[in-house]
DOMARVO-835852 format. One record per residue (C-alpha): residue number from 1; x, y, z. Coordinates in Angstrom, 3 decimals, always signed. Layout:
N
<r seq="NUM" east="X" north="Y" up="Z"/>
...
This chain:
118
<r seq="1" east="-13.996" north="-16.167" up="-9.035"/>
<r seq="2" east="-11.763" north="-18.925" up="-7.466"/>
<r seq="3" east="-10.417" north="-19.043" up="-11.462"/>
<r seq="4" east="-9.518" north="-15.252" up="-11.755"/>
<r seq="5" east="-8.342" north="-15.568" up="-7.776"/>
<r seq="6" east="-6.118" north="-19.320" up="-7.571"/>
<r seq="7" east="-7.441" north="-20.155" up="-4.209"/>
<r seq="8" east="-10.757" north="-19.301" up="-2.767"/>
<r seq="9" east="-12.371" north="-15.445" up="-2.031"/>
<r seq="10" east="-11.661" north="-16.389" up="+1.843"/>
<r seq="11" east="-7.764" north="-17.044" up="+1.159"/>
<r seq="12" east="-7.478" north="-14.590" up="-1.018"/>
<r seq="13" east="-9.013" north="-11.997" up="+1.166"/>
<r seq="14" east="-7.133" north="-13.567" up="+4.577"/>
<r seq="15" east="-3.560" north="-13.594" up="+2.405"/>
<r seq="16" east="-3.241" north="-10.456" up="+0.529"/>
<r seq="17" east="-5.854" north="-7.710" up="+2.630"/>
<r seq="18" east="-5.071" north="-9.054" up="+6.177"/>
<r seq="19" east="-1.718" north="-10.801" up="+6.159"/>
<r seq="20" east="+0.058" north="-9.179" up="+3.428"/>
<r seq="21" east="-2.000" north="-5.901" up="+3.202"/>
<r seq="22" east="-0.744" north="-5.540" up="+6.609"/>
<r seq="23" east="+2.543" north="-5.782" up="+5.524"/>
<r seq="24" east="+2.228" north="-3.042" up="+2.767"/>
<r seq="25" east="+0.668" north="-0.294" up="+5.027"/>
<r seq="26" east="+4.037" north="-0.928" up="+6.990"/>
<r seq="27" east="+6.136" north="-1.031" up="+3.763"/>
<r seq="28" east="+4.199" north="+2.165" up="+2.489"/>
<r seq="29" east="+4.663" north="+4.088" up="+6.374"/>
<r seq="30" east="+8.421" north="+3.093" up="+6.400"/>
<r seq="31" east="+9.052" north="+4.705" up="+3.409"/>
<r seq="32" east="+6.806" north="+7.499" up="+4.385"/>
<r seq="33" east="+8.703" north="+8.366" up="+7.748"/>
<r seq="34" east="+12.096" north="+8.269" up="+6.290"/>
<r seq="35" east="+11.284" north="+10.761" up="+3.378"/>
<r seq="36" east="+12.088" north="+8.126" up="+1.080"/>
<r seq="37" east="+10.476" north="+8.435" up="-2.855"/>
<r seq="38" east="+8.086" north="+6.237" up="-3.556"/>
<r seq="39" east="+9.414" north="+3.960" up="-6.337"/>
<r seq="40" east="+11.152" north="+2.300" up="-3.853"/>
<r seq="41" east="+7.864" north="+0.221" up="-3.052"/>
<r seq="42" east="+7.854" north="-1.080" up="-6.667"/>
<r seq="43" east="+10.279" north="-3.930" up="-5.454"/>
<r seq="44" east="+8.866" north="-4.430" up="-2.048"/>
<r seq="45" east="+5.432" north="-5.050" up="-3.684"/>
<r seq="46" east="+6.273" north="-7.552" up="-6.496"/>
<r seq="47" east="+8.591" north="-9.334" up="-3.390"/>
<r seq="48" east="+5.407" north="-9.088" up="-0.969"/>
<r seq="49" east="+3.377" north="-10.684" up="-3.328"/>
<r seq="50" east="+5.513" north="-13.486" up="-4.597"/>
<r seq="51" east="+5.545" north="-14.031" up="-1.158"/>
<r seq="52" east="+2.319" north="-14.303" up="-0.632"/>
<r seq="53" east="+1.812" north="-16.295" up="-3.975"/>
<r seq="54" east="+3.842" north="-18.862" up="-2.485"/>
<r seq="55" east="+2.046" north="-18.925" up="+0.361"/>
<r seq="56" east="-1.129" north="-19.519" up="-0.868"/>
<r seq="57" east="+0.765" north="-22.300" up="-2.777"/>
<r seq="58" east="+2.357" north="-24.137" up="+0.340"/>
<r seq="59" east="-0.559" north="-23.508" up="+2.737"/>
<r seq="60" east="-3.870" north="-23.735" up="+0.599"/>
<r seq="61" east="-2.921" north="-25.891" up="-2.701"/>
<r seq="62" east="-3.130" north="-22.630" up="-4.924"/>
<r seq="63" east="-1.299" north="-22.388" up="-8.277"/>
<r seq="64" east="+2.283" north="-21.085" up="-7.563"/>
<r seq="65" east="+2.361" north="-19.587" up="-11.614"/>
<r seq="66" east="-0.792" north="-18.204" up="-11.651"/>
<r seq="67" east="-0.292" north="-14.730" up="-13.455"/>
<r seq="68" east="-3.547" north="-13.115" up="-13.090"/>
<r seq="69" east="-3.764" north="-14.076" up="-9.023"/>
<r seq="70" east="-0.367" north="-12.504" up="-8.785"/>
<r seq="71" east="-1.061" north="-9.039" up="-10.988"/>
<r seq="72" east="-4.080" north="-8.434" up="-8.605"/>
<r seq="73" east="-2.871" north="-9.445" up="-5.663"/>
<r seq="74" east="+0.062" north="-7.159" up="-6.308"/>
<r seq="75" east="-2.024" north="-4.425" up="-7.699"/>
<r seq="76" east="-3.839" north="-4.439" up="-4.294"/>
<r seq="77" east="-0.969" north="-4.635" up="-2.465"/>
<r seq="78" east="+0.244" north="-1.281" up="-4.236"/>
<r seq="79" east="-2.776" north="+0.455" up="-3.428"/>
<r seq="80" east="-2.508" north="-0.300" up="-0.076"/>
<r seq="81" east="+0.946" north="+1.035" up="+0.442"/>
<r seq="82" east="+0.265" north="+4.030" up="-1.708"/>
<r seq="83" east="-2.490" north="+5.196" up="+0.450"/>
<r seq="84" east="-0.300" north="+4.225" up="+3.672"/>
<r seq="85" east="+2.480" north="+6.225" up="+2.310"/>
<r seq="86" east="-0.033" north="+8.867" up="+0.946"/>
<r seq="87" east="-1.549" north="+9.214" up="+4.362"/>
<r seq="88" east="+1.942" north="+8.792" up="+6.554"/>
<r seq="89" east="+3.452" north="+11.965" up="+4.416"/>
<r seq="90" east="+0.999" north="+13.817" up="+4.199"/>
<r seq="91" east="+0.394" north="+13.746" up="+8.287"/>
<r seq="92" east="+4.526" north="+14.312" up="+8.478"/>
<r seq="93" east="+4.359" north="+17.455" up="+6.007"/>
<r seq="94" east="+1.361" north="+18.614" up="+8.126"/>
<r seq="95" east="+3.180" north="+18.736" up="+11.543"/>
<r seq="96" east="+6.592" north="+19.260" up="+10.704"/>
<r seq="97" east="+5.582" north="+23.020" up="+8.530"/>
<r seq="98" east="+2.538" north="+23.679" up="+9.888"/>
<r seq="99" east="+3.271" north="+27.059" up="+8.812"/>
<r seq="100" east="+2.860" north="+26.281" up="+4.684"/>
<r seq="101" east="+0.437" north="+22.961" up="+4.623"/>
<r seq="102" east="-2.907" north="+21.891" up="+6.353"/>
<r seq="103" east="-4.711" north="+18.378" up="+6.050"/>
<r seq="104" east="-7.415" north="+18.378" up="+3.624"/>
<r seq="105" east="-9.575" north="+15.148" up="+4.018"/>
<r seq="106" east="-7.595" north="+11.901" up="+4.871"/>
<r seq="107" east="-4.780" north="+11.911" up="+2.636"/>
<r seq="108" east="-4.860" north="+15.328" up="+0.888"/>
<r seq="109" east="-2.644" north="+18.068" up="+1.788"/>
<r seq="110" east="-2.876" north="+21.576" up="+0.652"/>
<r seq="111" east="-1.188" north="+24.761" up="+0.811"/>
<r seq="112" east="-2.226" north="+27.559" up="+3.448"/>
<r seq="113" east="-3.791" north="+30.046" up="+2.047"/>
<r seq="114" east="-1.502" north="+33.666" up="+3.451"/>
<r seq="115" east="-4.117" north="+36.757" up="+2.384"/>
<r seq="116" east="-2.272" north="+39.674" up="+1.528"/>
<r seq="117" east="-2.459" north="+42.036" up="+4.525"/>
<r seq="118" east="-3.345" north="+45.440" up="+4.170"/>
C-alpha cells in the first residue's frame, strides 16, 4: 500500500482526509454559498493536492513526483468538495425557494410536487 500511497496509510490518511480534506469541504462550501459553478474547484483541487504532495515530501520523506499518490489523493480531494458543494447547494436551494424544492436525503434535492386542485 505504502507503494500505491508514497508515504504510509497513517500520513496519507492524516494529510489528504483530515488536513487537506478539511480544506476541500471549505473549498467545495465557498463555492457553494456564492452560487459559483462548480468547475471552478478543478484548479483548487490539483493546487490542494500539490500542496499536500509537497507536504508529505518536506514533512514525512515521501516522493515529491509520485503520480499515482497525487491522482488519488486529488481524486479524493474532489470527492470531498463535490459532496461539500453538493450538500452546501442543495441546503441553500432548499431555504432560499422553499416554495419549488425540498431536501431529499443528505444531498438530494427535488422538486415539490403542486397536485392539480380541483
Amino acid at each position: 500500500m505504502e507503494d500505491i500511497l508514497g508515504t504510509s496509510v497513517a500520513v496519507w490518511v492524516g494529510l489528504t482526509l483530515f488536513l487537506f480534506g478539511g480544506a476541500a469541504y471549505m473549498s467545495g462550501r465557498a463555492l457553494a454559498v456564492t452560487w459559483r459553478p462548480f468547475w471552478q474547484a478543478v484548479p483548487y483541487m490539483l493546487m490542494l493536492g500539490l500542496a499536500r504532495q509537497f507536504l508529505s515530501f518536506a514533512l514525512f520523506q515521501g516522493p515529491l513526483l509520485h503520480l499515482v499518490s497525487y491522482v488519488i489523493s486529488t481524486a479524493v480531494l474532489f470527492v470531498i468538495c463535490y459532496l461539500s458543494f453538493t450538500f452546501n447547494r442543495n441546503e441553500m436551494m432548499a431555504r432560499q425557494y422553499p416554495w419549488l424544492y425540498e431536501r431529499s436525503g443528505l444531498i438530494g434535492l427535488r422538486a415539490k410536487n403542486h397536485g392539480e386542485a380541483g
